[in-house]
C-alpha positions, 0 to 999 in steps of 0.5 A, spaced: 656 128 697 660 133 694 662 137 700 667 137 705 664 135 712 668 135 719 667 133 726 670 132 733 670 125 733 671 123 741 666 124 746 665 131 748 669 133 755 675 134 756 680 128 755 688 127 753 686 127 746 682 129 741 680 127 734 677 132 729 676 129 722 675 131 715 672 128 709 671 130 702 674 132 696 677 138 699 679 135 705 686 134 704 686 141 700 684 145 707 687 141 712 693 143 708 691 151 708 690 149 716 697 148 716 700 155 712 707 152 712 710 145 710 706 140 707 701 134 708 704 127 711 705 122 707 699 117 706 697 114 712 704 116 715 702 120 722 706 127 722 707 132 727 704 138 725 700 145 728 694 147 726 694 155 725 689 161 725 688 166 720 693 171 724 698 166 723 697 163 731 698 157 733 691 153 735 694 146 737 699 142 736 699 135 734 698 128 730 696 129 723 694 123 718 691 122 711 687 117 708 686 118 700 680 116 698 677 110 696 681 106 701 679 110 707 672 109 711 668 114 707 671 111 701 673 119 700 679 122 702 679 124 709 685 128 714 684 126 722 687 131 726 689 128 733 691 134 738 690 135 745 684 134 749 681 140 752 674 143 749 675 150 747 682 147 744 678 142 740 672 146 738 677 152 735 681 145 730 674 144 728 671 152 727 678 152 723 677 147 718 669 150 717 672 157 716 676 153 710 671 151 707 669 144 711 661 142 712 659 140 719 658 134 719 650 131 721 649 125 726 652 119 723 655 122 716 661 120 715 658 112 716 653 113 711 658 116 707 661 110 707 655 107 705 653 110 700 660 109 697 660 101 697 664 102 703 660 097 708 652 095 708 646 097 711 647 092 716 655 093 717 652 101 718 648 098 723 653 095 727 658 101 728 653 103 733 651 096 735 659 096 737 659 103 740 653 102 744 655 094 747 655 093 754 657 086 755 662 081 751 658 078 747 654 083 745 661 086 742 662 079 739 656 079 736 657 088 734 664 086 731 661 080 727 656 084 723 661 089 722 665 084 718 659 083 713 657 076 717 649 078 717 650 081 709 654 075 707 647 071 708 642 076 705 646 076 700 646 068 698 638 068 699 637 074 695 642 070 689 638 064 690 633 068 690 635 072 683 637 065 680 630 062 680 627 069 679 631 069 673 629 062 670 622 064 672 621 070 668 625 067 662 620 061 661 615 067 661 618 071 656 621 066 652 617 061 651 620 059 645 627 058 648 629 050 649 630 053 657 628 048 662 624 052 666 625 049 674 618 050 675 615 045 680 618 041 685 624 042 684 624 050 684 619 050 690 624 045 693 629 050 694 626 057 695 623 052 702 631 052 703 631 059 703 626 060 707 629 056 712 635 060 712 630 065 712 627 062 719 633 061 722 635 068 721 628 071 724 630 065 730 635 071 732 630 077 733 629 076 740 637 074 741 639 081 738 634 084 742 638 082 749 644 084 746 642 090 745 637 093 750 638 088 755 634 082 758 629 086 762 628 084 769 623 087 774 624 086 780 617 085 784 613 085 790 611 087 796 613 093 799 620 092 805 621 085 801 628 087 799 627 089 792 631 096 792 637 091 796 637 086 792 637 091 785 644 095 790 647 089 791 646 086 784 649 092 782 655 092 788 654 100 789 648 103 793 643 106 787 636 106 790 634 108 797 634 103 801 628 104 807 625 100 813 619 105 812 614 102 807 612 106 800 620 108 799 620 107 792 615 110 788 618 110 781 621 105 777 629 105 777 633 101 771 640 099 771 644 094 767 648 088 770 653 083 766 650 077 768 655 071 765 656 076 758 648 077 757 646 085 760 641 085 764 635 090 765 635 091 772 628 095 774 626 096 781 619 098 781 614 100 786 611 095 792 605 093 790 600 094 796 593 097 797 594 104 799 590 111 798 597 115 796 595 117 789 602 118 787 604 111 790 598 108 785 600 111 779 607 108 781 604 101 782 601 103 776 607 103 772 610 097 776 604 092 773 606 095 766 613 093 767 611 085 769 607 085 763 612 087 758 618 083 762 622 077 760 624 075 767 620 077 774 624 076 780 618 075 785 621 078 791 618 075 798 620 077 806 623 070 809 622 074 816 615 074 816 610 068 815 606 067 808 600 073 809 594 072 804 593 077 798 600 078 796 601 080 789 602 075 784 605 075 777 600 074 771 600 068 768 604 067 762 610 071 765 617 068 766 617 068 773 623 066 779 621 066 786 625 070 791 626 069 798 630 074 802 632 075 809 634 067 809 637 068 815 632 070 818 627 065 816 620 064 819 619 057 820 612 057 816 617 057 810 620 050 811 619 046 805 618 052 799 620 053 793 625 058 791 631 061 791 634 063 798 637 069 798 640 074 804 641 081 802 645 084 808 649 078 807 650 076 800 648 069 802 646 065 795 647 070 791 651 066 786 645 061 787 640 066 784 645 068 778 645 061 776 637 061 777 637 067 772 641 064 768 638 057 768 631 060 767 633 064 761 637 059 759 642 066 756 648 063 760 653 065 754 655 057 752 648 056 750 649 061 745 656 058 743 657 062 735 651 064 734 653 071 733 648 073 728 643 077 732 638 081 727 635 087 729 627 090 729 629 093 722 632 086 719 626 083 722 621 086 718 624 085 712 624 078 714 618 078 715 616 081 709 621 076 706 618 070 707 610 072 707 611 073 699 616 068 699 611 063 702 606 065 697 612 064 691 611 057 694 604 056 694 603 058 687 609 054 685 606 047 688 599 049 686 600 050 679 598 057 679 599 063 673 607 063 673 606 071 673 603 071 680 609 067 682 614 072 679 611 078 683 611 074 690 618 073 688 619 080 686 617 082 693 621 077 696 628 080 693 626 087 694 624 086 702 631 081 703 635 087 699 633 092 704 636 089 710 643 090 706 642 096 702 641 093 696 635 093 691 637 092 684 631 090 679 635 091 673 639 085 676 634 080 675 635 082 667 643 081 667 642 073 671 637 072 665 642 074 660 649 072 663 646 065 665 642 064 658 645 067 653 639 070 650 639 075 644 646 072 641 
């Protein structure tokens, strides 16, 4: 990390401001050769300043402060330069401090500078971007715990549990003569058990964080002329799919995002399903099926307007489903008595009756998920994973009286997998828990 990196650090386009930032050893020592005259604010004190071409012209005019290194977000020395937000103006900051000396900085650099120099943990790293990418509320509750090391503050107690019984473990091994009591048996199984329940509770959150992040996945299903694309528009409130009374209108699948009481919801018009020898309405009908199987919810749409036919298409079994039924103000008699949500999508009649349905049916309301801002993501997952496969067979070599060394592995393999989740994996750590604990060698 020797070099000095710099980017634009606001989105591309053209906006009010802008930021540039530049971080590194020589950070402070080329924004000052930017400037050509005058000196560098004071730490984290913002100072009015022109950034200069090697002519002597002016760039731009802004706001620049400094941030000495460690106590800054890379943990290096960083300056930011916040000017006016126009594109070619930006870019010629930028191409300034590169000129002087400054790297550009790769996807995600600065973050992983942050990283690397103990500034934040993998998963806090991870959570920069949960947060930038939260669609709902709860998903930034969620993003902005992570961030403050809530999910990493938990990995590290069940890795120091971990570390401790490794350590006592490996020092029965290697010092048998010692008088130590080795904590082998029911005692020492007991509590990797109650690691493993944290372990549990951890992975309970996967399909949690998987919502919060991509969305609770919805397909809209049914016949063609049903009302699919209506309801996904005024699910929506605006006009996204093209509405139609000429069947076979949607040919491809359309997926858009709703908040629905703080939880994002994947909407995902799909084809009508019907026979046909449309080659290209088949292979759309193709993709719908393919959808409905990797759903968390179908909402399984049905025209009220006309009596129940034979042969519509069903949901397969095991798919979380919700019943539909639209067009209520037009309801055929023959539909007296059946269940299902009674929606009209021309009158936005039981609209709020269908969102507590989903709700209900996902039991996603944001009340039943209370504080439980700990939501793991795939990464985290299979190291978790990973972590309570061998710390399983730690506790069944323990129970069963099996060789010490075997255990010693199982549990070896748990701390590495379990470190990976924040960053950390140390072996030599084990050593220092023995001889800071034991006072062995004295």
């Amino acid at each position: 990390m020797s070099e000095t990196i710099a980017a634009i650090a606001t989105p591309p386009g053209t906006g009010a401001v802008s930021v540039v930032r530049v971080s590194g050893v020589r950070a402070c020592e080329i924004a000052m050769a930017a400037l050509q005259k005058g000196a560098l604010p004071k730490a984290r004190k913002v100072g009015l300043r022109r950034i200069l071409d090697d002519q002597g012209r002016v760039i731009d005019e802004g706001v620049m402060v400094v941030f000495p290194g460690p106590a800054s977000y890379t943990g290096e020395d960083v300056v930011e330069f916040t000017g006016h937000g126009g594109v070619i103006v930006t870019r010629k900051v930028l191409e300034r401090f590169l000129e002087l000396g400054a790297s550009p900085a790769g996807p995600g650099e600065f973050t992983q500078r942050a990283f690397l120099n103990g500034r934040m943990d993998l998963t806090q790293a991870e959570a920069v971007m949960d947060l930038i990418s939260a669609q709902t509320s709860l998903a930034l509750r969620s993003a902005n715990e992570q961030l403050e090391g809530r999910l990493g503050r938990h990995c590290a107690e069940i890795r120091e549990a971990l570390l401790g019984a490794t350590a006592q473990l490996e020092a029965y091994i290697d010092f048998p003569e010692e008088d130590i009591d080795p904590a082998v048996g029911a005692e020492l199984a007991a509590g990797l058990r109650e690691q493993l329940a944290r372990i549990e509770g951890l992975l309970a959150t996967a399909d949690q964080g998987r919502i919060l992040r991509e969305g609770v996945r919805t397909v809209i299903f049914g016949k063609p002329n049903v009302g699919k694309s209506s309801l996904l528009n005024r699910l929506l409130g605006y006009q996204r799919a093209i509405v139609s009374d000429r069947e076979g209108t949607t040919r491809d699948t359309i997926e858009e995002v709703v908040n629905l009481r703080g939880i994002p919801l994947r909407l995902i018009d799909t084809a009508g399903v019907r026979e046909s020898d449309d080659d290209i309405e088949r292979e759309g009908m193709a993709m719908t099926r393919g959808q409905v199987d990797r759903a968390d919810l179908v909402l399984e749409v049905r025209d009220l307007s006309r009596p129940p036919e034979e042969g519509d298409p069903e949901v397969p079994d095991g798919v979380r489903r919700l019943l539909v039924l639209n067009k209520c103000d037009r309801e055929d008699a023959a539909w007296a008595g059946s269940e299902g949500v009674r929606i009209s999508c021309q009158s936005g009649e039981g609209f709020e009756d269908l969102e507590e349905a989903i709700a209900e049916k996902l039991a996603l309301d944001e009340s039943h998920w209370g504080d439980h801002s700990i939501a793991v993501n795939a990464r985290h997952q299979a190291c978790l994973v990973r972590t309570r496969e061998s710390l399983s067979r730690a506790v069944a070599s323990l129970e069963q009286g099996e060789e010490p060394e075997l255990t010693s592995l199982d549990l070896r393999e748990s701390l590495t997998a379990v470190g990976e989740i924040a960053g950390v994996v140390d072996t030599e750590e084990i050593l220092g828990e023995i001889f800071g604990n034991f006072c062995i060698g004295k």
